[in-house]
N, C-alpha and C positions, 0 to 999 in steps of 0.2 A: 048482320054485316055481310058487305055483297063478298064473294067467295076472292074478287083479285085486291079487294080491299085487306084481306084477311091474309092473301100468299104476303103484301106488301108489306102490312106488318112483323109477319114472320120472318121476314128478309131481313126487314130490318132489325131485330129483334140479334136475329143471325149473326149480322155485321158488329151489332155492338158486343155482342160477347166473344166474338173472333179478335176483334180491337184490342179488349182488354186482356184476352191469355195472349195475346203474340206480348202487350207489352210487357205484361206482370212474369213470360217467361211460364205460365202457366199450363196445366193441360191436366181434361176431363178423363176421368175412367168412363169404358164402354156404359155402367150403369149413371151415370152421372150425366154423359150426355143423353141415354134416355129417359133420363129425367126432367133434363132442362127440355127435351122433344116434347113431354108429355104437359108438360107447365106450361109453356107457349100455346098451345095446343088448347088447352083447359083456358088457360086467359084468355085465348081467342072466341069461346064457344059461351057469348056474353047472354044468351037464352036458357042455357040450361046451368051455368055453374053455380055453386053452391058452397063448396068448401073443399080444399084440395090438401090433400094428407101425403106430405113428406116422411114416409118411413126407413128405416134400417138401423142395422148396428153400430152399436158405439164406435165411433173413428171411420166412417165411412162417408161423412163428408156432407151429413145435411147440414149443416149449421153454414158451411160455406155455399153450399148449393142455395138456400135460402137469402146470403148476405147478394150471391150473383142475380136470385131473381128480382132481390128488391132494388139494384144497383142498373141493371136493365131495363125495368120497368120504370125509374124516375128518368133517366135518359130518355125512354121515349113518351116522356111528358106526362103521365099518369103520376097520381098521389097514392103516398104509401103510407100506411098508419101503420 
């Protein structure tokens, strides 16, 4: 993927999850948005990935960080199994 195809997506990417926490009244902890940085990041890098591991402690928000990437990623038009 060419490197401004790659910022584009990430922009957009950006916009849609800004969208949805202004509407939902929402907002990431410091670790949650680098997680959503590092996810984007990982989906971007369509040569090397493999399998990407959501970890931490009970009540710290993977379950929803997961429902946001999958909720992200169908917005901008990929399939989610």
């Amino acid at each position: 993927m060419n490197h401004l195809f790659a910022e584009s997506m990430a922009s957009l990417a950006e916009r849609i999850v800004q969208n949805l926490l202004e509407r939902e009244t929402l907002t990431l902890t410091a670790d949650q948005e680098n997680a959503l940085e590092e996810f984007f990041r990982f989906q971007d890098n369509r040569f090397t990935r493999s399998v990407y591991l959501l970890r931490g402690a009970a009540g710290t928000g993977k379950t929803f960080m997961i429902r946001l990437f999958t909720w992200t990623l169908l917005r901008m038009g990929y399939k989610v199994a």
